[in-house]
C-alpha positions as CSV (number, residue, x, y, z in Angstrom):
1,X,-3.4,-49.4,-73.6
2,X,-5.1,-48.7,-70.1
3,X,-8.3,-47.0,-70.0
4,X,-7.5,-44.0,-68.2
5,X,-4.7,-44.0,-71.4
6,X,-7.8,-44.4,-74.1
7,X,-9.8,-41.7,-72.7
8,X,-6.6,-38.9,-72.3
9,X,-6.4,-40.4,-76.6
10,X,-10.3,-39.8,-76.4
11,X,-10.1,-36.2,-75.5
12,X,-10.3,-33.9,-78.9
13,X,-7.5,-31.1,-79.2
14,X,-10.3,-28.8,-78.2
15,X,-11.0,-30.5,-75.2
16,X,-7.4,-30.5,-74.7
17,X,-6.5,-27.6,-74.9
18,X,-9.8,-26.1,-72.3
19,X,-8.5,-28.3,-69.7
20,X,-5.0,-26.5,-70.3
21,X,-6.2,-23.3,-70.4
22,X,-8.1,-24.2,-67.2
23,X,-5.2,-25.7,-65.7
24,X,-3.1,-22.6,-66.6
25,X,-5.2,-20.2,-64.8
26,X,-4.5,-21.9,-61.5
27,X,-0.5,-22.4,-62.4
28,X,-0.5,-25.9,-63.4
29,X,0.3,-26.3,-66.9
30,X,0.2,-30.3,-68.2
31,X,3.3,-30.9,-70.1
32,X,4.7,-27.4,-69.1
33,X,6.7,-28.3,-66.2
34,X,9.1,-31.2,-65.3
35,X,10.4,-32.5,-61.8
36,X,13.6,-30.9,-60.5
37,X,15.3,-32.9,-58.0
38,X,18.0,-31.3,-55.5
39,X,21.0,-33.8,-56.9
40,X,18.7,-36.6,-57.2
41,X,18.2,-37.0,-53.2
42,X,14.4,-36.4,-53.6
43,X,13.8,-38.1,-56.6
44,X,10.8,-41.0,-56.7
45,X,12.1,-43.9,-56.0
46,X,9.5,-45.9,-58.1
47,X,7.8,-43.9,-61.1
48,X,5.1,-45.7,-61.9
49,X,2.4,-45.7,-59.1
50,X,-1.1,-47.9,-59.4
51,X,-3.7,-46.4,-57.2
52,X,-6.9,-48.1,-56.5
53,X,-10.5,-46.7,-56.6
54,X,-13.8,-47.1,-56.5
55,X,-16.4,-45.4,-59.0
56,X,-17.3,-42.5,-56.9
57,X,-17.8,-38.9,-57.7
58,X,-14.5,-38.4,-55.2
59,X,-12.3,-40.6,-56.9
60,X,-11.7,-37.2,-59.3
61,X,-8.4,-35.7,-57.3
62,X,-6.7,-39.0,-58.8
63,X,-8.2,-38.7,-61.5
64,X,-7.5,-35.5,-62.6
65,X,-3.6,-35.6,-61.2
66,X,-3.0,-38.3,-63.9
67,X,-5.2,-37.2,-66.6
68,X,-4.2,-33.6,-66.4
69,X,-0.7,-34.4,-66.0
70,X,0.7,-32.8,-63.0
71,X,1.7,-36.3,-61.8
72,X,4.8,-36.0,-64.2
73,X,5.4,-32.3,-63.1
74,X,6.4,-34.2,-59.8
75,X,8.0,-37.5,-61.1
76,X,5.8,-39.7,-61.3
77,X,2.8,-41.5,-63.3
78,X,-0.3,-42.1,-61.9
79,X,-1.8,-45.4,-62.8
80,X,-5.8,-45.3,-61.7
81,X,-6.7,-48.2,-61.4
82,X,-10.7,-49.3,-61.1
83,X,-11.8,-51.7,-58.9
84,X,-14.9,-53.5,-58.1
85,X,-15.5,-53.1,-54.3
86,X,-13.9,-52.1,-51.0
87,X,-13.0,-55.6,-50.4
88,X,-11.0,-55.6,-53.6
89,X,-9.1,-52.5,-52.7
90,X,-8.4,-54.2,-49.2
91,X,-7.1,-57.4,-50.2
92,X,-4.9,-55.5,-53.1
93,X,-3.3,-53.0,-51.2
94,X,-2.5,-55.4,-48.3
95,X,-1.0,-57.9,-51.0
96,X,1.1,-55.1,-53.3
97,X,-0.8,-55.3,-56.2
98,X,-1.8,-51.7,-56.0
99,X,0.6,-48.9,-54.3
100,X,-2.1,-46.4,-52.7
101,X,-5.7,-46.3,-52.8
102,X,-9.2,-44.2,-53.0
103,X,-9.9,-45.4,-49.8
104,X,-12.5,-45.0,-47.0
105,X,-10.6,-43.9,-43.5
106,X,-12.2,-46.6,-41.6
107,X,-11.2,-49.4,-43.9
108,X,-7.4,-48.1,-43.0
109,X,-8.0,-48.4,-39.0
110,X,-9.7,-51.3,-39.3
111,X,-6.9,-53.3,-40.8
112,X,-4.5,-51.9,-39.3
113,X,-6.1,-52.9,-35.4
114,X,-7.0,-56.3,-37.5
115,X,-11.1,-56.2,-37.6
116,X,-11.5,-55.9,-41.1
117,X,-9.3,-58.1,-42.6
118,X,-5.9,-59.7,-42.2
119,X,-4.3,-57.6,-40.0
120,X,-1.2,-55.1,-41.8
121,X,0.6,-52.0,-40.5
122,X,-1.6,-49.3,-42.6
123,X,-0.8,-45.8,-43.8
124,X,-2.7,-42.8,-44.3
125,X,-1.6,-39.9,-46.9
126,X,-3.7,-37.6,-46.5
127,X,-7.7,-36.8,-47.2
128,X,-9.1,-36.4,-50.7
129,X,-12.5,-34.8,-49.8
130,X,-15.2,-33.7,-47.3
131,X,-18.6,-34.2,-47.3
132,X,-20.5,-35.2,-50.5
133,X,-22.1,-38.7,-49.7
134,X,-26.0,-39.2,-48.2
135,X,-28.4,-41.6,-47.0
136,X,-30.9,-42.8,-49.5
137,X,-34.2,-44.0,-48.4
138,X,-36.4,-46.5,-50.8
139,X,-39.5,-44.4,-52.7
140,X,-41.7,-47.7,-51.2
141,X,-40.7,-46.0,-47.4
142,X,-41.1,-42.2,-48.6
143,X,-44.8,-43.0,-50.1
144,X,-45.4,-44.1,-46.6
145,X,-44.2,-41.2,-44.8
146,X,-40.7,-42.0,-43.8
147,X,-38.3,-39.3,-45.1
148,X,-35.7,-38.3,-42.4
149,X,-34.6,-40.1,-39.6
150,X,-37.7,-39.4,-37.0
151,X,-40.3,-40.3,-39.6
152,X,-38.1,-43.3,-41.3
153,X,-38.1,-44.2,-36.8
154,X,-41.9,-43.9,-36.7
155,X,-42.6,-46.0,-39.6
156,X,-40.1,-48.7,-38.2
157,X,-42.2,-48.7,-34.6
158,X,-45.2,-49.2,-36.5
159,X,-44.3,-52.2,-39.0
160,X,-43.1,-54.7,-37.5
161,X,-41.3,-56.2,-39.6
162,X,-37.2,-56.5,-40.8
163,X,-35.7,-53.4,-42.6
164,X,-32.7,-53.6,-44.2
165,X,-29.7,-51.0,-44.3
166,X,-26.7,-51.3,-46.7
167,X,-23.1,-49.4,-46.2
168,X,-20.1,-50.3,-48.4
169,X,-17.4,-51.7,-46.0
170,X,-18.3,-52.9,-42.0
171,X,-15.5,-50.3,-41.0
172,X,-15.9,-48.0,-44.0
173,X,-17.3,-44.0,-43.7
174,X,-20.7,-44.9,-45.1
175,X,-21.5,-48.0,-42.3
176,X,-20.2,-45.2,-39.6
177,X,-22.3,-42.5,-41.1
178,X,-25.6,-44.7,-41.3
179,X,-25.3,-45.8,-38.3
180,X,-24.7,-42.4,-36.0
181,X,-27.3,-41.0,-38.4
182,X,-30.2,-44.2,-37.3
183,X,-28.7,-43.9,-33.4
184,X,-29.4,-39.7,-33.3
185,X,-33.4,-41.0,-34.7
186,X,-33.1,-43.5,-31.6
187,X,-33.0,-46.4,-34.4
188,X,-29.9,-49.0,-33.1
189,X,-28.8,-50.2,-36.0
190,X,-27.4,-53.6,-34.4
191,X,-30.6,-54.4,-32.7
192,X,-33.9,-52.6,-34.8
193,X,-32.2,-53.3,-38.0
194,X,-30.7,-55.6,-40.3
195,X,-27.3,-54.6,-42.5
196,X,-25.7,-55.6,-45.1
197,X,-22.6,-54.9,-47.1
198,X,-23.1,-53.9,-51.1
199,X,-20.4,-52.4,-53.1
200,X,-20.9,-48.9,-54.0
201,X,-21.8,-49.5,-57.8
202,X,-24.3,-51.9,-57.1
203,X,-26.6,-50.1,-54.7
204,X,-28.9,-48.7,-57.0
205,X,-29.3,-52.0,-58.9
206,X,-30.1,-53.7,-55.4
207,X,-32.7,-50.6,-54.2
208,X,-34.3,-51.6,-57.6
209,X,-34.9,-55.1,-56.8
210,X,-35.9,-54.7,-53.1
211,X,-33.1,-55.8,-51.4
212,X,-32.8,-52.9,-48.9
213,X,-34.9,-50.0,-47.8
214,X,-32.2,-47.8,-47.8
215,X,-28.3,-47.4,-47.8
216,X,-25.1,-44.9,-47.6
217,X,-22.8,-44.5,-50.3
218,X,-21.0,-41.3,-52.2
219,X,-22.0,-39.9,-55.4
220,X,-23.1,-40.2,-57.8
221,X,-25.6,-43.0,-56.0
222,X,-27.8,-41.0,-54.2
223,X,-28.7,-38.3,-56.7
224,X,-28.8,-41.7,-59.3
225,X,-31.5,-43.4,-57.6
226,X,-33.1,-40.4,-57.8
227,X,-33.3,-39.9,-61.7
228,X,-33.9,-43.3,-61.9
229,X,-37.1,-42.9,-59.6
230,X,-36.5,-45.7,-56.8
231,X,-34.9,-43.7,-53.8
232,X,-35.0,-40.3,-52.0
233,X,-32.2,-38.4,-50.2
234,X,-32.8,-38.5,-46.5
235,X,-30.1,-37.2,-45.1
236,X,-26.4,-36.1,-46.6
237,X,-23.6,-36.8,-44.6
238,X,-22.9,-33.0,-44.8
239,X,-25.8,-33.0,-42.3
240,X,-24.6,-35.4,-40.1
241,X,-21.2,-34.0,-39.6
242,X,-20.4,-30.5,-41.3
243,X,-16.4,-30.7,-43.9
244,X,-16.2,-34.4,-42.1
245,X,-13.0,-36.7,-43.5
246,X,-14.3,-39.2,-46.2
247,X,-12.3,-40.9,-48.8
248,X,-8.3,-40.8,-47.7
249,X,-5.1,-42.0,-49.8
250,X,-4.2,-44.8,-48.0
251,X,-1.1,-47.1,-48.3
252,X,0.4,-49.7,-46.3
253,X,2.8,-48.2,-43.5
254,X,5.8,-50.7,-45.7
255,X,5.2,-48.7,-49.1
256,X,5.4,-45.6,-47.0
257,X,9.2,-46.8,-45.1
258,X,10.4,-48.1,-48.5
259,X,8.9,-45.1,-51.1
260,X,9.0,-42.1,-49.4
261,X,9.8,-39.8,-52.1
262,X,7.3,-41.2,-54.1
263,X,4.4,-41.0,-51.2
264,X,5.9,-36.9,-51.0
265,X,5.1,-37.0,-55.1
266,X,2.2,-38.5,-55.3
267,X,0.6,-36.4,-52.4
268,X,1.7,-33.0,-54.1
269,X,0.4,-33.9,-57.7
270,X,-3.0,-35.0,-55.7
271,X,-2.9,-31.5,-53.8
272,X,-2.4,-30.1,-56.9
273,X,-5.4,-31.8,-59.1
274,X,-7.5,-31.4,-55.7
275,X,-6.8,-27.6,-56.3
276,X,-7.1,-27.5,-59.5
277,X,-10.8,-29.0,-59.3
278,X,-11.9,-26.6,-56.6
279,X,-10.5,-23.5,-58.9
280,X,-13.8,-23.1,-60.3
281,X,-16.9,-23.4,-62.3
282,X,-15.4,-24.3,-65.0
283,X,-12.8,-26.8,-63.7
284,X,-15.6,-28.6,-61.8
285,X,-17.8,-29.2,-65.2
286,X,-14.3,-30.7,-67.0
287,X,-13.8,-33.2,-64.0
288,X,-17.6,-34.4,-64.1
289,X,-17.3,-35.0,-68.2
290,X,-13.8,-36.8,-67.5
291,X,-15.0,-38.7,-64.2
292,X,-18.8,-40.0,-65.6
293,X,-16.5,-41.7,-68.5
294,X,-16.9,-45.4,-68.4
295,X,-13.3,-46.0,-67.5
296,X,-14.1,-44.3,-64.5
297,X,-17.7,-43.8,-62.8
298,X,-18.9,-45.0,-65.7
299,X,-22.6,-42.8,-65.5
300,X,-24.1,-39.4,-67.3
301,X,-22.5,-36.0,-66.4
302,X,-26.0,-34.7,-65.2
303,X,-25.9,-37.5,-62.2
304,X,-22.6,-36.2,-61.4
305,X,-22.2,-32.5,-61.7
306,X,-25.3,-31.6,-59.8
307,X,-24.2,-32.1,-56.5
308,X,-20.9,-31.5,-57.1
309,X,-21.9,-27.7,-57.6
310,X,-24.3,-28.4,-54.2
311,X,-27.5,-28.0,-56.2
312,X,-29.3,-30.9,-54.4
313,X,-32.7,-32.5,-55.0
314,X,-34.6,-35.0,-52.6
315,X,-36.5,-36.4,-55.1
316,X,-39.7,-35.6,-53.1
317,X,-40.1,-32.1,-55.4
318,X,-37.0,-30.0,-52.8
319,X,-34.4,-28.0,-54.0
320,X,-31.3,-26.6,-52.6
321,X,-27.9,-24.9,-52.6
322,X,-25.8,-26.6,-50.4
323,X,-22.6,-24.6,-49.3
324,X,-20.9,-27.8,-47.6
325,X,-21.5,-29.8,-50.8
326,X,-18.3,-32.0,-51.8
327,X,-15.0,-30.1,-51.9
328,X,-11.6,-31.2,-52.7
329,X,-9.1,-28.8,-51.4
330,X,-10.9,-25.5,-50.1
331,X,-8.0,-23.4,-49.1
332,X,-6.1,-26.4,-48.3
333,X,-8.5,-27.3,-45.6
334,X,-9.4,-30.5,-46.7
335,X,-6.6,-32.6,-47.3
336,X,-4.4,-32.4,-43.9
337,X,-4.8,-36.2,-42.2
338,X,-5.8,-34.6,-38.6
339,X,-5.4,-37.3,-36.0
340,X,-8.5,-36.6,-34.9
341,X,-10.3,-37.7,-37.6
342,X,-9.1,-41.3,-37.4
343,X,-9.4,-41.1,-33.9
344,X,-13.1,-41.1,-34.6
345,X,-13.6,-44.2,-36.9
346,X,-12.1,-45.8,-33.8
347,X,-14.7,-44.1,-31.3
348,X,-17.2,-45.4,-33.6
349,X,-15.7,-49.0,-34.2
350,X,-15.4,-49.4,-30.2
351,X,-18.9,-47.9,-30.0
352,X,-20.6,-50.8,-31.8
353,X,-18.9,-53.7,-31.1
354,X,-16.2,-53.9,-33.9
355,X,-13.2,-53.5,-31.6
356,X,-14.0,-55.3,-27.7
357,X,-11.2,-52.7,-25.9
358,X,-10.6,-49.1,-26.3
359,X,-7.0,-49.1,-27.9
360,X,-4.5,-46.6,-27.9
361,X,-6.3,-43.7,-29.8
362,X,-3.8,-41.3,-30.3
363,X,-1.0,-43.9,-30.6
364,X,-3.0,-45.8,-33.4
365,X,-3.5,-42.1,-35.4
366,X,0.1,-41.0,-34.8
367,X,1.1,-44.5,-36.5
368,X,-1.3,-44.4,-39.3
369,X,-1.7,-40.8,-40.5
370,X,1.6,-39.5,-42.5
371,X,1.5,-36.4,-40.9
372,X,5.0,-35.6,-41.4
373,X,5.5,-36.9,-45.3
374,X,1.9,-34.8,-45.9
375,X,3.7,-31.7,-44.5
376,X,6.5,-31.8,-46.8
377,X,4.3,-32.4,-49.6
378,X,2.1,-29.9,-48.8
379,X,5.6,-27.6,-49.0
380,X,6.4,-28.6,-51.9
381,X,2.5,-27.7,-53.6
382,X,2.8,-24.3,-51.7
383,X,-0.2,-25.6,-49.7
384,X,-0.7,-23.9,-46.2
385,X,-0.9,-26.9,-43.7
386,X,-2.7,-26.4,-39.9
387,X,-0.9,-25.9,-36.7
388,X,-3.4,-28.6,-34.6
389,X,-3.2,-32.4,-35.7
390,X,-6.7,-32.1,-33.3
391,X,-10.3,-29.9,-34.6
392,X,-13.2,-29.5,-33.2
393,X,-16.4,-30.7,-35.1
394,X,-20.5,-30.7,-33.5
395,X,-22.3,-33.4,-35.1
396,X,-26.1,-34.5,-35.9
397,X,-26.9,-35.1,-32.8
398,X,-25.5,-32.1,-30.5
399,X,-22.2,-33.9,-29.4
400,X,-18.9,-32.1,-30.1
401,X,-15.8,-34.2,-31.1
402,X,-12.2,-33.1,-30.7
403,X,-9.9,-35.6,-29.9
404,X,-9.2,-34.7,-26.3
405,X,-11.1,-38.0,-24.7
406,X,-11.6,-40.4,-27.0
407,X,-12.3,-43.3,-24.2
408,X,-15.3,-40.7,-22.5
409,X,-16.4,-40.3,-25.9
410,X,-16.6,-43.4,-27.4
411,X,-18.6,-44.9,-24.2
412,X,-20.7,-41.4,-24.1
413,X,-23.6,-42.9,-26.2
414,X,-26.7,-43.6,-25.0
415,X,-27.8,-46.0,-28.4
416,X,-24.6,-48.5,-29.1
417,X,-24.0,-52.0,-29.3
């Protein structure tokens, strides 16, 4: 039996029978509702579906589509599948042994233009959630002054010695996000810096032992090296860019040509779950208790379920409510795979070195992002869908972003490689 399988057997009847209840209030009743397909034309072509992801608060949407059941309201069953590190999920998806993915947008782009890894025609669903991952910055650093990106800049001027960054994937949301955060604190984090890559599970361990003075990474390891006393929350990536793109559900472009149905499915249940989570207080409590199970995230529901309510803690004694905290769906605004936003992994990838030549922008995101297949999903989970494939977004430091000149942009930076 698979784990995701031993936890739903896990679950008492009461349990049960909340998450139902919870389930029902927003329309989706597990078990209640079975796929109808218009003389079988729309029917999944393949009903089992393994999805890769990594142990990270924003994994849930998955998650909760197969644990609640709305998978089967659409023909299909969701097989979550944990793996070990962003590499993993890479090689796996590229190879066949997993259908879709949790996966970060940049790890999508970059294999698809062939810097990550072997080089594969790449697809992208559509976006699972915005904002909800940070920069953590070692206690040893704070107790010297350095907590935010000018003071963490002052301290580095002053010691001269090597400080060492870690992000999850060279391509991946979290290097992108650490390094325009050091850049807008005049830090270049190819020249003043050293950087490694550390699966997301294992940062905290590494913070413990010294290996880095700070990192990127989603929940729940920023507000986890806080319990455990070793790191303090610099920065989130809420801060850096405002309802950014973070984790997408990627497949490779072939699983998108030969399974279309089953893409369409898959994307409505995961609409649906990322709905479903959003719905409420309530809602939001059940995913944390299902998520910090050791099949998944495998961690305590307190290190998850703060943040994802936006009560936030630096671990220097401040407290806040954050309104951009981690959302799933939020009217439907979260999930649509705007060109734009892969457009800017590629900005960033030209801006430090990763890609020599600016490529195609527009052409690369029209290949990549599903925008069509998401649309018709999107239909079929009554979610409204945007007008623009292009937004508008102002980040950290002052600079807007909307897709119109990607080139201009992308060589606009005063701090790059």
């Amino acid at each position: 039996m698979k784990a995701h399988d031993l936890l739903k057997a896990r679950l008492s009847r009461r349990t049960l029978l909340k998450t139902t209840a919870a389930a029902s209030a927003t329309g989706m009743v597990p078990g209640l509702h079975t796929a109808v397909w218009a003389q079988g034309s729309d029917k999944p072509e393949k009903e089992e579906v393994r999805i890769g992801f990594i142990p990270l608060t924003d994994c849930a949407s998955v998650v909760m589509a197969s644990v609640l059941g709305i998978d089967k309201k659409h023909g299909v069953k969701i097989i979550p599948t944990k793996e070990a590190s962003w590499a993993g999920v890479r090689d796996k998806l590229v190879n066949g042994e997993l259908d879709m993915a949790h996966v970060l947008w940049g790890l999508v782009y970059g294999v698809h233009v062939g810097v990550s890894g072997p080089k594969k025609d790449m697809a992208v669903l559509m976006n699972l959630n915005h904002n909800g991952q940070a920069i953590t910055l070692s206690k040893k650093l704070s107790d010297k002054g350095a907590v935010d990106g000018p003071t963490l800049a002052k301290l580095m001027a002053s010691e001269k010695r090597e400080y060492t960054f870690a992000q999850t994937f060279p391509t991946g949301t979290h290097a992108m996000w650490l390094y325009y955060w050091l850049a807008s604190a005049g830090i270049n984090p190819m020249r003043d810096a050293k950087v490694i890559t550390v699966p997301p599970p294992q940062m905290v361990a590494n913070m413990r032992v010294g290996n880095m003075d700070g990192y990127c990474v989603g929940e729940p390891w920023n507000h986890r090296a806080i319990a455990d006393g070793i790191g303090i929350t610099a920065a989130t990536t809420q801060d850096i860019w405002k309802d950014h793109p973070e984790k997408a559900l990627g497949t490779t472009a072939e699983f998108t040509k030969k399974f279309p149905n089953t893409c369409r499915a898959v994307v409505a249940a995961i609409l649906e779950a990322s709905k479903w989570i959003d719905a409420g207080l309530q809602n939001k409590l059940k995913m944390a208790e299902i998520v910090a199970d050791r099949a998944y995230v495998n961690t305590s529901v307190d290190v998850i379920n703060q943040r994802i309510l936006g009560r936030y803690q630096n671990g220097l004694g401040k407290t806040w409510d954050d309104p951009n905290h981690m959302k799933f769906f939020n009217d439907g605004a979260v999930n649509f795979p705007y060109l734009s936003d892969g457009m800017w992994f590629l900005t960033q990838h030209k801006r430090w070195g990763l890609i020599k030549e600016h490529p195609n922008y527009l052409e690369v995101a029209r290949q990549i992002n599903q925008i069509d297949l998401y649309r018709q999903a999107a239909s079929a989970a009554k979610v409204n869908v945007p007008k623009d494939m292009l937004r508008s977004s102002k980040l950290i430091d002052g600079v807007v972003w909307d897709g119109k000149d990607p080139a201009k942009y992308a060589d606009s930076f005063k701090v790059n490689v």
